[in-house]
C-alpha angles and dihedrals in degrees: 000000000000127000115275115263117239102224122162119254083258092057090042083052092057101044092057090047094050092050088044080060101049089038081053095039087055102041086056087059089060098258138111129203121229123238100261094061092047085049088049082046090047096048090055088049091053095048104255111121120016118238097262080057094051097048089055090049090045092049091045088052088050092048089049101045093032111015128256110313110219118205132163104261105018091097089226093116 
């Protein structure tokens, strides 16, 4: 796992109210995300993983729970 990342109390702020948007964002398109995917959000919140990080953990989730999604350009062929 990588090193914690050191981030202020304002970037950690951020951070939580950007993840409460897209939650909401994708609430409003009728889905909820599980809680593996809000802990992998939260993490990244917290500092703990930075977003590249988040993203990998998210695709693997994805891969795990739906298969690989191959789209042109994505480079997961």
């Amino acid at each position: 796992m990588a090193q914690t990342l050191k981030i202020s109390a304002e970037e950690r702020a951020k951070r939580y109210s950007d993840m409460e948007q897209a939650l909401a964002s994708v609430r409003l398109e009728g889905l909820e995300p599980g809680a593996e995917a809000i802990a992998i959000y939260q993490r990244h919140a917290e500092g703990e993983i930075s977003l590249e990080e988040a993203g990998r953990e998210i695709e693997k989730l994805n891969d795990r729970d739906f298969g690989p999604l191959r789209l042109p350009g994505n480079g997961r062929s």
